[in-house]
C-alpha positions in Angstrom: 0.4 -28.0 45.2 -0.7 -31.2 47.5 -3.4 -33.6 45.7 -6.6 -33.3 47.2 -9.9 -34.7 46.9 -13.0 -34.6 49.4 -14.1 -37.6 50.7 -16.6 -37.8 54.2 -16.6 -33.9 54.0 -13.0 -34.0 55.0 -10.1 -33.0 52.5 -7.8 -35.9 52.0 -4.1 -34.4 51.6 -1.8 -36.9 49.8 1.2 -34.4 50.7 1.2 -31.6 53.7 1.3 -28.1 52.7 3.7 -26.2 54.5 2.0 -22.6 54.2 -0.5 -24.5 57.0 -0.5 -23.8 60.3 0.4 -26.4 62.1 -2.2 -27.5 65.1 -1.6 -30.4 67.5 -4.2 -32.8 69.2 -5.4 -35.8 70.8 -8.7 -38.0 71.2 -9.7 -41.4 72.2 -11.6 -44.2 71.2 -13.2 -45.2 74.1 -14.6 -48.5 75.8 -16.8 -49.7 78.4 -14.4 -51.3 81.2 -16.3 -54.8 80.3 -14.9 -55.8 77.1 -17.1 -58.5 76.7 -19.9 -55.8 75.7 -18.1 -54.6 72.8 -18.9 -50.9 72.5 -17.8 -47.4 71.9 -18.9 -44.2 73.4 -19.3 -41.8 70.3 -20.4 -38.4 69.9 -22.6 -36.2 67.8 -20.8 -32.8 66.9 -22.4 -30.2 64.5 -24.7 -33.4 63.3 -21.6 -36.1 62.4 -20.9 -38.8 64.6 -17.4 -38.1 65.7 -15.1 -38.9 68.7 -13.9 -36.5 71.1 -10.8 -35.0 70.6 -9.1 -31.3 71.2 -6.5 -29.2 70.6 -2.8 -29.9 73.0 -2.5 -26.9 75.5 0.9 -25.3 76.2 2.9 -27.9 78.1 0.0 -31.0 78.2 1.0 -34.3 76.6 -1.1 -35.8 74.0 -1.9 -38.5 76.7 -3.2 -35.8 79.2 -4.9 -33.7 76.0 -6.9 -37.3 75.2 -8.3 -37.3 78.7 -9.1 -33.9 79.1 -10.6 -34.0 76.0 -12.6 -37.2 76.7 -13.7 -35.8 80.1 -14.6 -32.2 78.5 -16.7 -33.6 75.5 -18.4 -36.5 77.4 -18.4 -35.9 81.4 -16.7 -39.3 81.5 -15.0 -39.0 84.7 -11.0 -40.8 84.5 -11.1 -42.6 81.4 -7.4 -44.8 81.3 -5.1 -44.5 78.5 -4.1 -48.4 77.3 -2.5 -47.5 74.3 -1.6 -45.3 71.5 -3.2 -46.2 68.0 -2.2 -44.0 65.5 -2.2 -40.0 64.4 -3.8 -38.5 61.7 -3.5 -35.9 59.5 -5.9 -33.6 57.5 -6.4 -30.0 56.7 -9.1 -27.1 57.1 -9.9 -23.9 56.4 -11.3 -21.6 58.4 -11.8 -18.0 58.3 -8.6 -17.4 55.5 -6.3 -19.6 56.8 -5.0 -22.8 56.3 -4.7 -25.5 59.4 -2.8 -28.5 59.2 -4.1 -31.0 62.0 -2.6 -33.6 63.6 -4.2 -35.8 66.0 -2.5 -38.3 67.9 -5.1 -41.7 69.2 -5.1 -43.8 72.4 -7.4 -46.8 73.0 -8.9 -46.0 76.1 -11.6 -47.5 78.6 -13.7 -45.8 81.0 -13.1 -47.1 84.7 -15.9 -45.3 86.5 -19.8 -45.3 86.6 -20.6 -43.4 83.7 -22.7 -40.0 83.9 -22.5 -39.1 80.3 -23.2 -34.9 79.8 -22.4 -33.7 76.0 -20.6 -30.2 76.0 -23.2 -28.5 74.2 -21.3 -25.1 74.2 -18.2 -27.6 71.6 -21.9 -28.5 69.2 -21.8 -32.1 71.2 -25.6 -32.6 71.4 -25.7 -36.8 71.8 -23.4 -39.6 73.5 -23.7 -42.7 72.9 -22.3 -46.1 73.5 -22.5 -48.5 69.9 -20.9 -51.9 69.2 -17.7 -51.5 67.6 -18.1 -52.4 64.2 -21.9 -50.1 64.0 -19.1 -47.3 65.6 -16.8 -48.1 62.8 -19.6 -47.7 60.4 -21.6 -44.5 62.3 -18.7 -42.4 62.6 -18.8 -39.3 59.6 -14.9 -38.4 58.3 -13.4 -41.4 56.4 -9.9 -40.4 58.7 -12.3 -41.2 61.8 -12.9 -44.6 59.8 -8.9 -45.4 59.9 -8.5 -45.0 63.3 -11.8 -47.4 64.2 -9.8 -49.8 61.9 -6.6 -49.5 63.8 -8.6 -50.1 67.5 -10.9 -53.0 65.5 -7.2 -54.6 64.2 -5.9 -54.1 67.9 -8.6 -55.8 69.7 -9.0 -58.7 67.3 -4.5 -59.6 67.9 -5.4 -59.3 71.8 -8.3 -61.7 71.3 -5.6 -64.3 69.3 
């Protein structure tokens, strides 16, 4: 059996279980198009500041998943994809069974006017865009916390 141990309401798997089912997804950090502002667009789902990601549909890319899933959760029309950060794995249960998730992370920057509209039928009920590091901090799951790092650590080497 895997060590676990709950940490941010999430359960921290040290080793995957393979009796879990094995679900595929995608999300992005996003950006304002001015980088000089600094901020992240992050969302409130089922109270916990979060960022938006979804579940891969049959034939989708994790690249076209981020963006639909960015769109969806957010109404931010055509955000741009400029890099992958990292994945991330954790587990769940719901209703009896046993999900293994892995989510796959893009940097991304929005490149229209915004006209931010939470999908309240997903439990989104607030959007909003924070400086990075107050993101960092804001956001609930401690694997949410890894991938700020990863876009923090990103940004800084581009600023060098």
């Amino acid at each position: 059996m895997p060590m676990r141990k709950r940490e941010g309401g999430l359960m921290v798997v040290k080793k995957k279980r393979s009796d879990a089912v094995e679900v595929l997804a995608a999300g992005g950090v996003l950006a304002r198009a001015r980088p000089s502002l600094g901020e992240i667009l992050i969302i409130k789902r089922n109270g916990f500041w979060d960022l938006p990601k979804g579940k891969v549909e049959k034939g989708e890319t994790f690249e076209e998943c981020a963006i639909r899933y960015v769109e969806e959760e957010t109404g931010m029309k055509n955000p741009e994809i400029e890099s992958f950060l990292c994945k991330t794995y954790h587990e769940f249960t719901r209703e009896d069974t046993l999900y293994g998730k892995t989510t796959y992370w893009y940097s991304m920057r929005s490149i229209e006017p915004e006209n931010l509209v939470p999908q309240v039928n997903e439990g989104i009920t607030d959007i909003i865009w924070v400086e990075n590091q107050k993101a960092r901090d804001m956001v609930y799951f401690r694997n949410l916390k890894e991938v700020m790092d990863k876009y923090l650590d990103q940004q800084n080497k581009k600023k060098a």
